[in-house]
C-alpha positions as CSV (number, residue, x, y, z in Angstrom):
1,X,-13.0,-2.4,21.8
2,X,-13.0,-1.5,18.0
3,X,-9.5,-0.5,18.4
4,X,-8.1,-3.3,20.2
5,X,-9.4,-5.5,17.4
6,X,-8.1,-3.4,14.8
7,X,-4.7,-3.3,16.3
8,X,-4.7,-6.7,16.9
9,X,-5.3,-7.3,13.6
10,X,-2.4,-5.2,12.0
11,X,0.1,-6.4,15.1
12,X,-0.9,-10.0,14.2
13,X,-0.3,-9.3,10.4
14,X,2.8,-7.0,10.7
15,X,4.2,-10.6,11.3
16,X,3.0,-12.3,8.6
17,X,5.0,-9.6,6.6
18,X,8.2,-10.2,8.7
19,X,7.2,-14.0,8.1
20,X,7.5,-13.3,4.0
21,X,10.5,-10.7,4.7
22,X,12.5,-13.7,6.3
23,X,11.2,-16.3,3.6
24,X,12.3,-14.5,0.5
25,X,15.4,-13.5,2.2
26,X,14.9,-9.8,1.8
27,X,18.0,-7.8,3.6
28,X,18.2,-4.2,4.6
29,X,20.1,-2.9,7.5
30,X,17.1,-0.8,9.2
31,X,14.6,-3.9,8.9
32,X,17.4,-6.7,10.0
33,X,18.2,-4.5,12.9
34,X,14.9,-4.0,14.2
35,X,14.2,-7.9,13.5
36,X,17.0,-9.1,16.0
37,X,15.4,-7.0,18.4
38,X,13.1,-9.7,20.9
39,X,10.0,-8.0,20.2
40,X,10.1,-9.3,16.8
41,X,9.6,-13.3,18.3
42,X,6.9,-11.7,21.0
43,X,5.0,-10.3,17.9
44,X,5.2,-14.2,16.8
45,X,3.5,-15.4,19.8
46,X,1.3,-12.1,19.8
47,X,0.5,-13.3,15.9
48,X,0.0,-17.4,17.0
49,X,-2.8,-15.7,19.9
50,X,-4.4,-13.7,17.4
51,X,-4.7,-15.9,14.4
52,X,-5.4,-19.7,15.9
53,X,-8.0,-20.7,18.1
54,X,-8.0,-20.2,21.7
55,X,-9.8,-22.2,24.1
56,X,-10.0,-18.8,26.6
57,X,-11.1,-15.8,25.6
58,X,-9.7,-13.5,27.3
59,X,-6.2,-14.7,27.3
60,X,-3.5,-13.3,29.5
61,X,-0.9,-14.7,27.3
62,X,-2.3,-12.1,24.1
63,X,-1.1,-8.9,26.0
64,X,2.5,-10.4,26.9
65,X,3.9,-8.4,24.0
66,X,2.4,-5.1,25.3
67,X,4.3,-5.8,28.3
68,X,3.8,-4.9,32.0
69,X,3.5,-1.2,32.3
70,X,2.7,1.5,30.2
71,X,6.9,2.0,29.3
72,X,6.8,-1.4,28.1
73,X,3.7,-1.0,26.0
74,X,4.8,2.3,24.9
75,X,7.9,0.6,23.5
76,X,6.2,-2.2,21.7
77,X,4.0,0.0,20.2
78,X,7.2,2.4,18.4
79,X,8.8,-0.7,17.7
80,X,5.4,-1.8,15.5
81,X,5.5,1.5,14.2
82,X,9.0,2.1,12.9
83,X,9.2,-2.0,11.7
84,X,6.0,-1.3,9.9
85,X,7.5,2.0,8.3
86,X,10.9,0.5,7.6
87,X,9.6,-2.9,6.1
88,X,7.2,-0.6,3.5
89,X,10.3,1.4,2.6
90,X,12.7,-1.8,2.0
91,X,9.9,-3.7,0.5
92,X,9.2,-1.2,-2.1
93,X,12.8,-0.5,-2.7
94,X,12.8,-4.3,-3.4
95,X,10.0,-4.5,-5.5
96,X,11.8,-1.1,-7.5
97,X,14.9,-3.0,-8.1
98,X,13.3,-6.2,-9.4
99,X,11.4,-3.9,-11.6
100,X,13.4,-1.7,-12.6
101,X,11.2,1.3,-12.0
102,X,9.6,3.2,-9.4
103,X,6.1,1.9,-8.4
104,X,3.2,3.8,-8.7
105,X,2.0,5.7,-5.3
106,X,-1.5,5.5,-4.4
């Protein structure tokens, strides 16, 4: 259960990144591609189950980005993973240039 909540929680917020990415107009060829991809407006819905109030608990509607199967699942899941890797690397390449200097790794 722990880690169902916990991926929950970083799916859910991996779009509230892709939210600022889009609202600062950010651009980068790796992130934009994987953005068009329709996993990107199922993480929205994933994000709107996770963070707002839901009358059922256990709602069917929360697992419709996972998919049906375990191929479907398995792809949403490397599609989280290599977004979440390529917005880090375009954001900090961002944040360098506005800078002017490399940012401190921690």
């Amino acid at each position: 259960m722990d880690d169902q909540i916990s991926m929950s929680l970083w799916y859910a917020t991996l779009y509230v990144v892709i939210e600022g990415w889009r609202q600062a107009k950010l651009a980068d060829p790796d992130v934009d591609a994987l953005l068009a991809d329709n996993h990107a407006d199922r993480l929205r819905r994933f994000r709107n189950q996770v963070f707002h109030y839901q009358r059922e608990y256990d709602n069917p509607r929360l697992l419709d980005f996972l998919g049906e199967d375990d191929a479907d699942a398995k792809a949403a899941t490397d599609w989280v993973r290599r977004t979440h890797a390529a917005l880090g690397t375009a954001i900090e390449r961002a944040v360098e240039e506005r800078l002017g200097h490399t940012v401190p790794r921690f």
